[in-house]
N, CA, C and O atoms as a printed pandas DataFrame, in Angstrom:
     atom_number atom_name residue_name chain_id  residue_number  x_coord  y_coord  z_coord
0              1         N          UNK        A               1  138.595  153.928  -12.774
1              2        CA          UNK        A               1  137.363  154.523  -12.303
2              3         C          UNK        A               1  137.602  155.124  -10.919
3              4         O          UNK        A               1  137.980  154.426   -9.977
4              5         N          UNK        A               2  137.317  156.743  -10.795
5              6        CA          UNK        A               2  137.527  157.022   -9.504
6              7         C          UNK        A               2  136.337  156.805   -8.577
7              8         O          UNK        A               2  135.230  156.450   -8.984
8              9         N          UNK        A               3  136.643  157.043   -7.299
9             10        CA          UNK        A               3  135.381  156.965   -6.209
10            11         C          UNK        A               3  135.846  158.405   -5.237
11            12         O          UNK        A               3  136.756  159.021   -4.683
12            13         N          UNK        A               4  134.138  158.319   -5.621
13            14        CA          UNK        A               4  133.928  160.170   -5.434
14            15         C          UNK        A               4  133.263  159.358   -3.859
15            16         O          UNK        A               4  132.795  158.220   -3.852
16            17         N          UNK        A               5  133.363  160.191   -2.718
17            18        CA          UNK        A               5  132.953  160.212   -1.257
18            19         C          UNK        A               5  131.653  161.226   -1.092
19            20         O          UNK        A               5  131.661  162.454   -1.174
20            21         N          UNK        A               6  130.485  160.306   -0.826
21            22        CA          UNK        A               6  129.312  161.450   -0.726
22            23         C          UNK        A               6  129.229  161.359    1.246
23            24         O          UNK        A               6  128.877  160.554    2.108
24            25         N          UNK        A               7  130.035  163.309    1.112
25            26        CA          UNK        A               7  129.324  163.210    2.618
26            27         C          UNK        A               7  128.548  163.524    3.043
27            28         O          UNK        A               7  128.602  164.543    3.731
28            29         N          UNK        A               8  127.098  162.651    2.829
29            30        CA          UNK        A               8  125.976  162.635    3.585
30            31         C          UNK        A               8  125.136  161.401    3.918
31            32         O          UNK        A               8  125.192  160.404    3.198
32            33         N          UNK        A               9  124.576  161.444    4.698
33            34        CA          UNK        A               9  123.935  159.986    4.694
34            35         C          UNK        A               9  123.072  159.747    3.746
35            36         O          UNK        A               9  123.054  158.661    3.166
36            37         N          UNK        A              10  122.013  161.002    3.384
37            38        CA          UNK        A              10  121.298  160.860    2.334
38            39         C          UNK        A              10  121.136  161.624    1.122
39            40         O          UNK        A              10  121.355  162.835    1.123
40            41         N          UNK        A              11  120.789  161.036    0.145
41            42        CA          UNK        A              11  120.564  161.148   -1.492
42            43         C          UNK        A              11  119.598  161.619   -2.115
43            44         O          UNK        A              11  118.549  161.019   -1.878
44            45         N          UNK        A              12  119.530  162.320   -2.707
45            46        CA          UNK        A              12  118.478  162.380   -3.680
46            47         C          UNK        A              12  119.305  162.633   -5.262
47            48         O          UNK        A              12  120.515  162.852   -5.325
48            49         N          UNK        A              13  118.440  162.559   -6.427
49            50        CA          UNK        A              13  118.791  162.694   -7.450
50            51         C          UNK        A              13  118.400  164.170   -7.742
51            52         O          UNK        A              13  117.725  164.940   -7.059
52            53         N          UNK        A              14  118.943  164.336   -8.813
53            54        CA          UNK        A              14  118.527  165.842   -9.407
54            55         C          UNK        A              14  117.143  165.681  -10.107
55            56         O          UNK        A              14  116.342  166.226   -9.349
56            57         N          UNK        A              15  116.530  165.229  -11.111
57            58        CA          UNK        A              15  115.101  164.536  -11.169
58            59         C          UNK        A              15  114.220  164.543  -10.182
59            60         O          UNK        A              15  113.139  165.064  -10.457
60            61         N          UNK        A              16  114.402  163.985   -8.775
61            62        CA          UNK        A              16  113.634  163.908   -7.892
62            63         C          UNK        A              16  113.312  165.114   -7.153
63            64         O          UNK        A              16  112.182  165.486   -6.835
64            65         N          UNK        A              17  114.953  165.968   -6.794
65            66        CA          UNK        A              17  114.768  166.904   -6.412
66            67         C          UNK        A              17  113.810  168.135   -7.047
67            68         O          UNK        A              17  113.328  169.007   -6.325
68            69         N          UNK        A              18  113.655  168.091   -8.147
69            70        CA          UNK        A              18  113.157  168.967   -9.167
70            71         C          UNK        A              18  111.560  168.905   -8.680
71            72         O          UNK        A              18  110.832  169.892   -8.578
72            73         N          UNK        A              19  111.212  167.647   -8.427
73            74        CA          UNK        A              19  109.673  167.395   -8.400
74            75         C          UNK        A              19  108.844  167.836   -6.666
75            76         O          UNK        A              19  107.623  167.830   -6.508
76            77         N          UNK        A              20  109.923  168.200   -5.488
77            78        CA          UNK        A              20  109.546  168.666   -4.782
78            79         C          UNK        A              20  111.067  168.881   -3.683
79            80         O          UNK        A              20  111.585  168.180   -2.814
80            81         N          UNK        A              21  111.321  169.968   -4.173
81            82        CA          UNK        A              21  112.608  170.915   -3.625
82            83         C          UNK        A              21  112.637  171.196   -1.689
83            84         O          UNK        A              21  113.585  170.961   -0.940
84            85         N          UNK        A              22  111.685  171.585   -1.429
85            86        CA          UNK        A              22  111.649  172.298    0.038
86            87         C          UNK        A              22  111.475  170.749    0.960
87            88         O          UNK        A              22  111.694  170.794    2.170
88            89         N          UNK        A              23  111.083  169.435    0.321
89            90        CA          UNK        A              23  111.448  168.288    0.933
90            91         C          UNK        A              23  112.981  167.416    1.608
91            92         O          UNK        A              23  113.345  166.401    2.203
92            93         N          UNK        A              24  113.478  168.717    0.974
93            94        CA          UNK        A              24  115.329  168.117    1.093
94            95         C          UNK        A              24  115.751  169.247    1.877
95            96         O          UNK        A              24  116.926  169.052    2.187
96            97         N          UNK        A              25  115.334  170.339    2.341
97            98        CA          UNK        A              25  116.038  171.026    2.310
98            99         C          UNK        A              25  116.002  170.965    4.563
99           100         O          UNK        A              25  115.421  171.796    5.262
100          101         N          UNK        A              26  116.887  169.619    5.132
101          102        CA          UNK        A              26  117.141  169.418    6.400
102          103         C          UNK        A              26  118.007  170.055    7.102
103          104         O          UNK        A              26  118.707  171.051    6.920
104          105         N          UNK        A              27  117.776  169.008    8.290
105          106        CA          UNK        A              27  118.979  169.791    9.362
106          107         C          UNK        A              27  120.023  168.997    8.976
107          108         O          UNK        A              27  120.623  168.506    9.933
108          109         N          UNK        A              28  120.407  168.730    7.988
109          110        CA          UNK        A              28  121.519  167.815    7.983
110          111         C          UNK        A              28  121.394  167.350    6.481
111          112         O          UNK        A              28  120.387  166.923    5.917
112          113         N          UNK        A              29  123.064  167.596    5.807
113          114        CA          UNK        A              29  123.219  167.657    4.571
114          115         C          UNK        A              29  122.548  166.629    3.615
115          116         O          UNK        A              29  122.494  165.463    4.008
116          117         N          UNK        A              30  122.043  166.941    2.423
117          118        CA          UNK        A              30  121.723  165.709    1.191
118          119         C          UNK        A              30  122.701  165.697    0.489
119          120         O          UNK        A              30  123.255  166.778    0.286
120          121         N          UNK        A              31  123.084  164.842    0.064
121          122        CA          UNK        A              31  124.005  164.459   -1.746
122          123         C          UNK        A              31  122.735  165.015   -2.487
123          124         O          UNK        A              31  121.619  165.026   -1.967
124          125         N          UNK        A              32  123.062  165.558   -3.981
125          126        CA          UNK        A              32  122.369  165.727   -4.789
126          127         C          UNK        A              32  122.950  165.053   -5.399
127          128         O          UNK        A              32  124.148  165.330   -5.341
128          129         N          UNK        A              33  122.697  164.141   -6.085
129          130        CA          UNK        A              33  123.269  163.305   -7.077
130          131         C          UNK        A              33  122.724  163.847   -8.676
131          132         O          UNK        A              33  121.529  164.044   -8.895
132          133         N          UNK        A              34  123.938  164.074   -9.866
133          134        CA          UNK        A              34  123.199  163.629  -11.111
134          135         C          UNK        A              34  124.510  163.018  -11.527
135          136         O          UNK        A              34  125.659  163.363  -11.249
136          137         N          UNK        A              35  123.982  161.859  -12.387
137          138        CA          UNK        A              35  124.874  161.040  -13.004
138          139         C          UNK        A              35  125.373  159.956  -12.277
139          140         O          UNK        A              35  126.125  159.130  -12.795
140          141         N          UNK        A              36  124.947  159.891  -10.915
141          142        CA          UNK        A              36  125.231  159.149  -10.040
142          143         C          UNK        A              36  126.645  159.905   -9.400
143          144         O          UNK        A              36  127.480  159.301   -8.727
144          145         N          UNK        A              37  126.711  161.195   -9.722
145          146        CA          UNK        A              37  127.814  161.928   -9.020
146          147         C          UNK        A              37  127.012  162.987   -8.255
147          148         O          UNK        A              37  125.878  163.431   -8.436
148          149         N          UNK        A              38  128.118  163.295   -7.189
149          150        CA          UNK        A              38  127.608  164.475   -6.431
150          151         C          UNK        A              38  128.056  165.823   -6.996
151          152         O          UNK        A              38  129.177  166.276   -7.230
152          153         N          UNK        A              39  126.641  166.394   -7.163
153          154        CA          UNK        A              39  126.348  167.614   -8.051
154          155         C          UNK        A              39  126.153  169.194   -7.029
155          156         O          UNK        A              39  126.388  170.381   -7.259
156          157         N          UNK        A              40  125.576  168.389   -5.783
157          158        CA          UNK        A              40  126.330  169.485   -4.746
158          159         C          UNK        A              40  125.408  169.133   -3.354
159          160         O          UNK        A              40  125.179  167.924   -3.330
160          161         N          UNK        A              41  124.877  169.777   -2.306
161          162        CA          UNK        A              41  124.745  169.416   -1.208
162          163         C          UNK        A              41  123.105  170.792   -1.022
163          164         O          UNK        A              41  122.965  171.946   -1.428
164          165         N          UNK        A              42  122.116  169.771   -0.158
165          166        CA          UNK        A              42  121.276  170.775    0.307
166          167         C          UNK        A              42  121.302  170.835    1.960
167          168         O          UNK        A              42  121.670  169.960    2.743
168          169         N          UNK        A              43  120.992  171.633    2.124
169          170        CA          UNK        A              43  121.144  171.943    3.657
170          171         C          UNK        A              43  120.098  173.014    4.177
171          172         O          UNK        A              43  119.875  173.929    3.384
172          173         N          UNK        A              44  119.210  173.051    5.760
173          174        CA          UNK        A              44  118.339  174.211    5.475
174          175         C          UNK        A              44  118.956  175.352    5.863
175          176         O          UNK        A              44  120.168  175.285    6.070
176          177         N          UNK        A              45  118.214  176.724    6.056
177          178        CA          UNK        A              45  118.828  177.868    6.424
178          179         C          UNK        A              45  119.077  178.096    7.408
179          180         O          UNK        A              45  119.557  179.229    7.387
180          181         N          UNK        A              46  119.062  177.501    8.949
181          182        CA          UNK        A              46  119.162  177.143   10.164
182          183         C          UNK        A              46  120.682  176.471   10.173
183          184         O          UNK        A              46  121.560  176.799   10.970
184          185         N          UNK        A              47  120.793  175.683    9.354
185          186        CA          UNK        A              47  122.272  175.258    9.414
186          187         C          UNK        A              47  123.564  175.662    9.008
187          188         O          UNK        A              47  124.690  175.726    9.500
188          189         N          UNK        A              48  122.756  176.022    7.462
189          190        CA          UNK        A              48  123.933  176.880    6.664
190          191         C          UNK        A              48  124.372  178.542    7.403
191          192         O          UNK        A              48  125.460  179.084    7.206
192          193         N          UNK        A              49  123.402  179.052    8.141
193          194        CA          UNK        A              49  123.412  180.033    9.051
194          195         C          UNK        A              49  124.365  179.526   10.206
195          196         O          UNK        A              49  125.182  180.324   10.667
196          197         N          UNK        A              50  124.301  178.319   10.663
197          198        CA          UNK        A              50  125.299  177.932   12.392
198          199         C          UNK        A              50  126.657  177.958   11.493
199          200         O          UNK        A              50  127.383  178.928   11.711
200          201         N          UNK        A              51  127.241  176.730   10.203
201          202        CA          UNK        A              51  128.337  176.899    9.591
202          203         C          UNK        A              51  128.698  178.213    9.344
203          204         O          UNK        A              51  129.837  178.563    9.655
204          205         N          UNK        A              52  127.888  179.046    8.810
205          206        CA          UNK        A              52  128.616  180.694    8.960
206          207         C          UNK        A              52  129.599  180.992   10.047
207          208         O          UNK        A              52  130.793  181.291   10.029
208          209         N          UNK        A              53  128.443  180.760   11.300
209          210        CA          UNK        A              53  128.831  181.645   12.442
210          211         C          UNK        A              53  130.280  180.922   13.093
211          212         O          UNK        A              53  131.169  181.335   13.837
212          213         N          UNK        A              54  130.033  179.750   12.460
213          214        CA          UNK        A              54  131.446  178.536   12.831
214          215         C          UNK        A              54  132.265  178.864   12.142
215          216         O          UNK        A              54  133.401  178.862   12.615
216          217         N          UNK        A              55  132.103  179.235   10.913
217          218        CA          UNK        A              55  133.466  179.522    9.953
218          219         C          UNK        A              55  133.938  180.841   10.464
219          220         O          UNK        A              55  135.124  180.992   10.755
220          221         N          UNK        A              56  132.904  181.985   10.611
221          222        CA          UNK        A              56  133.554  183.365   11.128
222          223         C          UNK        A              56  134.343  183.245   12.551
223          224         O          UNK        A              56  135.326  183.961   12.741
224          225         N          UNK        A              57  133.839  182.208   13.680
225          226        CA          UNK        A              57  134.434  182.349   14.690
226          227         C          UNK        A              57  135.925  181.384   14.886
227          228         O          UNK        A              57  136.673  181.389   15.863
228          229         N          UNK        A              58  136.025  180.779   13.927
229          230        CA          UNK        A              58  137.486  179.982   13.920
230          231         C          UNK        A              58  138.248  181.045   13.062
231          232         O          UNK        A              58  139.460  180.863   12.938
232          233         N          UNK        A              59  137.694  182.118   12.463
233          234        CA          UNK        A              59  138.683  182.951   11.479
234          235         C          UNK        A              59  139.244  183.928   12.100
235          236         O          UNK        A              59  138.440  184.804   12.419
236          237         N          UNK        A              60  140.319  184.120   12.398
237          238        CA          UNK        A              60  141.369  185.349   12.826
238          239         C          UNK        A              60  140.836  186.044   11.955
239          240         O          UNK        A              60  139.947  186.727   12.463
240          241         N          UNK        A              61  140.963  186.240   10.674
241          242        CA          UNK        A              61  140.866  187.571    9.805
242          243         C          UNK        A              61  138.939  188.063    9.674
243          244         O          UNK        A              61  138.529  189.113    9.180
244          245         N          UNK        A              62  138.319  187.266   10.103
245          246        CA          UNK        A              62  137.172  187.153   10.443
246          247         C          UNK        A              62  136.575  187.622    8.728
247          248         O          UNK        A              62  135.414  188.009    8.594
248          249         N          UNK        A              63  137.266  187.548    7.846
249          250        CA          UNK        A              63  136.686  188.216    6.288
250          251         C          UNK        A              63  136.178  187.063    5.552
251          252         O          UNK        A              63  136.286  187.013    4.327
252          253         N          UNK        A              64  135.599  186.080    6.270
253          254        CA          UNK        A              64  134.602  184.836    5.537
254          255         C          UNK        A              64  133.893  185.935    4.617
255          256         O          UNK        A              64  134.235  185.996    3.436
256          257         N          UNK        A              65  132.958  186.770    5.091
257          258        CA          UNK        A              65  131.786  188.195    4.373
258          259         C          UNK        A              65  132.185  189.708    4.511
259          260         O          UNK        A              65  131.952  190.568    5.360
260          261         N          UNK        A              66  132.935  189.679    3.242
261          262        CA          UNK        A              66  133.623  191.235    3.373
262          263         C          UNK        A              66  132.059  192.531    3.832
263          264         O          UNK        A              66  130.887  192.796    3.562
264          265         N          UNK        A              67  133.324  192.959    4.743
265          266        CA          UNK        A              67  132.003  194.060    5.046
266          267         C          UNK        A              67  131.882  194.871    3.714
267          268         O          UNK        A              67  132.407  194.530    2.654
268          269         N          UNK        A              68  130.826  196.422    3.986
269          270        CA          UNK        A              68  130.673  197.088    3.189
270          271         C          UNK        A              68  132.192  197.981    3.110
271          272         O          UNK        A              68  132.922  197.951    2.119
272          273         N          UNK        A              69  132.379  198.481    3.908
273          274        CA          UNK        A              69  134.357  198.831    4.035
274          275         C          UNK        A              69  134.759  198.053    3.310
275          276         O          UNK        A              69  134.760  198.444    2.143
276          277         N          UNK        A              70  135.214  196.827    3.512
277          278        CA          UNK        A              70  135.936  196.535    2.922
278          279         C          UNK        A              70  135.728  195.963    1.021
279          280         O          UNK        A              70  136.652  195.757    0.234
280          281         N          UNK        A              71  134.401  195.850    0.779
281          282        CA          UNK        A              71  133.847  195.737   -0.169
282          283         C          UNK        A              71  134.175  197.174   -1.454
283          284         O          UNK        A              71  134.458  197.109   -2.650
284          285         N          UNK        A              72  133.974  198.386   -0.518
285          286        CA          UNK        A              72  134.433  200.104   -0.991
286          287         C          UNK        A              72  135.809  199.367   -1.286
287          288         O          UNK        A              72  136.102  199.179   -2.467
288          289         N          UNK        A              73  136.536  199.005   -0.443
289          290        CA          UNK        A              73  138.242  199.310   -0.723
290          291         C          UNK        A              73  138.595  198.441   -1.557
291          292         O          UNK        A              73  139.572  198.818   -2.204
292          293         N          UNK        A              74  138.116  197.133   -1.908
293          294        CA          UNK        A              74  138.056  196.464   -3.314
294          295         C          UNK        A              74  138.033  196.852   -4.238
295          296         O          UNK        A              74  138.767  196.623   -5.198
296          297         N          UNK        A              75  136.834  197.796   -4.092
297          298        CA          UNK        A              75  136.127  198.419   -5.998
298          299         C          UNK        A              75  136.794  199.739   -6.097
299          300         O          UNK        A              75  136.667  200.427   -7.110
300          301         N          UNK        A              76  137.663  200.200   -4.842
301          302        CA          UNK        A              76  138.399  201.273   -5.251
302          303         C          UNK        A              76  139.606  201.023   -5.789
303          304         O          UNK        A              76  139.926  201.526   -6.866
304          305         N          UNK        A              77  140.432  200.197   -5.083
305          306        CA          UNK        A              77  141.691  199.371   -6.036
306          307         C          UNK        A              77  141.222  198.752   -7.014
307          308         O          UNK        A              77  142.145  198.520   -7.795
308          309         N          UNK        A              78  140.021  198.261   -7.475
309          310        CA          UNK        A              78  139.770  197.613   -8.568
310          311         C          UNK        A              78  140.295  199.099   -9.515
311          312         O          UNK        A              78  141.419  199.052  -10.016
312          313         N          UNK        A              79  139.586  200.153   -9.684
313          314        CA          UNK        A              79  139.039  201.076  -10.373
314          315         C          UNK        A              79  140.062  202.147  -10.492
315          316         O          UNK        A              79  139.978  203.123  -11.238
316          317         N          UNK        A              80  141.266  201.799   -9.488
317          318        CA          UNK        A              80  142.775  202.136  -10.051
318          319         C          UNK        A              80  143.315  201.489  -10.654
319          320         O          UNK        A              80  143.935  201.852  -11.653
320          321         N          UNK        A              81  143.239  200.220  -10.194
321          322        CA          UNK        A              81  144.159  199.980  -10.843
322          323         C          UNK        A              81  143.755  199.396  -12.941
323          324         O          UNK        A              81  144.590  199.046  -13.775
324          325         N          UNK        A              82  142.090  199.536  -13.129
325          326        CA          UNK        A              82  141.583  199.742  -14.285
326          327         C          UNK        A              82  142.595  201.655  -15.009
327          328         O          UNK        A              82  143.339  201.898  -15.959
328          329         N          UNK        A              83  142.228  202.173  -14.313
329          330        CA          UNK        A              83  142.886  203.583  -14.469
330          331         C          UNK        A              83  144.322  203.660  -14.936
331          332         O          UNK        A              83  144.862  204.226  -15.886
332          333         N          UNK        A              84  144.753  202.908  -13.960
333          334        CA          UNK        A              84  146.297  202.869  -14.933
334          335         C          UNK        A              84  147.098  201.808  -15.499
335          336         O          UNK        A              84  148.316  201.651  -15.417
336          337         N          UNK        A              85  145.965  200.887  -16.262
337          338        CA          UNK        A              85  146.380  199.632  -16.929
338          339         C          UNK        A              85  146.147  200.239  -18.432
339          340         O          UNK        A              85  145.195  200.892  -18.858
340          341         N          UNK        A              86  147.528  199.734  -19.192
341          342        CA          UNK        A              86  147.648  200.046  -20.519
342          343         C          UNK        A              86  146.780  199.857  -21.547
343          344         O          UNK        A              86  146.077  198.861  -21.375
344          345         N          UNK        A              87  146.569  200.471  -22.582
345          346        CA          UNK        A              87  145.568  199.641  -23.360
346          347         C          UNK        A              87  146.221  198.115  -23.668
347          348         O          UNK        A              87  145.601  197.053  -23.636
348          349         N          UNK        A              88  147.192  198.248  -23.876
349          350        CA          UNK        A              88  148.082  196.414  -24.106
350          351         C          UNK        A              88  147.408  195.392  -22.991
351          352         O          UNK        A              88  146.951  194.267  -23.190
352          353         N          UNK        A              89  147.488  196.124  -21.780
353          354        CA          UNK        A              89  146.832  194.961  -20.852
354          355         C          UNK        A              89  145.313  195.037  -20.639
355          356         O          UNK        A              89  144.649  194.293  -19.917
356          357         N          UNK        A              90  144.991  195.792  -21.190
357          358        CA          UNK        A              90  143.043  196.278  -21.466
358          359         C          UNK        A              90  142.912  194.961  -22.590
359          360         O          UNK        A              90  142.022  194.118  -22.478
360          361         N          UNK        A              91  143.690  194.939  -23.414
361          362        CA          UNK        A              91  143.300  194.290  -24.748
362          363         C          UNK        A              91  142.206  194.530  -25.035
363          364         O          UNK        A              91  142.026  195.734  -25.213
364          365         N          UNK        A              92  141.014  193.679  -25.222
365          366        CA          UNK        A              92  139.717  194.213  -26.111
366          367         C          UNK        A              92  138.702  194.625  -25.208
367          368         O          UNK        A              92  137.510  194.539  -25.502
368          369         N          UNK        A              93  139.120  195.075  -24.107
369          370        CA          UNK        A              93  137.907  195.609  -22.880
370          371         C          UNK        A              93  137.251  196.906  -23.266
371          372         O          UNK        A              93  137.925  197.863  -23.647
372          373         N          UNK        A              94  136.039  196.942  -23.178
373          374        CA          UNK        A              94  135.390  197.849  -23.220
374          375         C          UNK        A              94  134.058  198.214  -22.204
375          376         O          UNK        A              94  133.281  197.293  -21.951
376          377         N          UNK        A              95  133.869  199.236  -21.770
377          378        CA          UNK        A              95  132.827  199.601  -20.683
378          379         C          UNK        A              95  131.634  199.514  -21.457
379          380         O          UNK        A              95  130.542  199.743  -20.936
């Protein structure tokens, strides 16, 4: 039997959460529990907003949120390299 680590101090179930949502949603993370496992974490938008600005400012490449640039230069190499992929490596793709 493994042991899963809930990091938060507090819990709620998925059931409970269901019956009034905007009650969990703190300055400081919940376990969502279902199954008695952690099913994922609530947090409010005040916080999950500071972790952003924490994750972008420890990042050299600063691409936590691709800009719109760089978002274009994705879907343009995407859309070559769709262009010159064989039908063999298309296999059953269709638009």
């Amino acid at each position: 039997m493994a042991v899963q680590s809930i990091l938060a101090e507090k819990t709620v179930s998925v059931t409970e959460l269901r019956k009034k949502p905007c009650d969990y949603f703190m300055d400081e993370p919940v376990a969502v529990l279902s199954n008695n496992k952690t099913a994922g974490y609530m947090i409010s938008a005040e916080l999950y907003e500071q972790m952003i600005r924490l994750i972008e400012s420890q990042s050299s490449d600063s691409g936590f949120r691709p800009s719109s640039a760089r978002l274009a230069k994705i879907s343009q190499l995407g859309s070559e390299l769709l262009l010159k992929a064989s039908s063999d490596e298309l296999g059953d793709f269709q638009e």
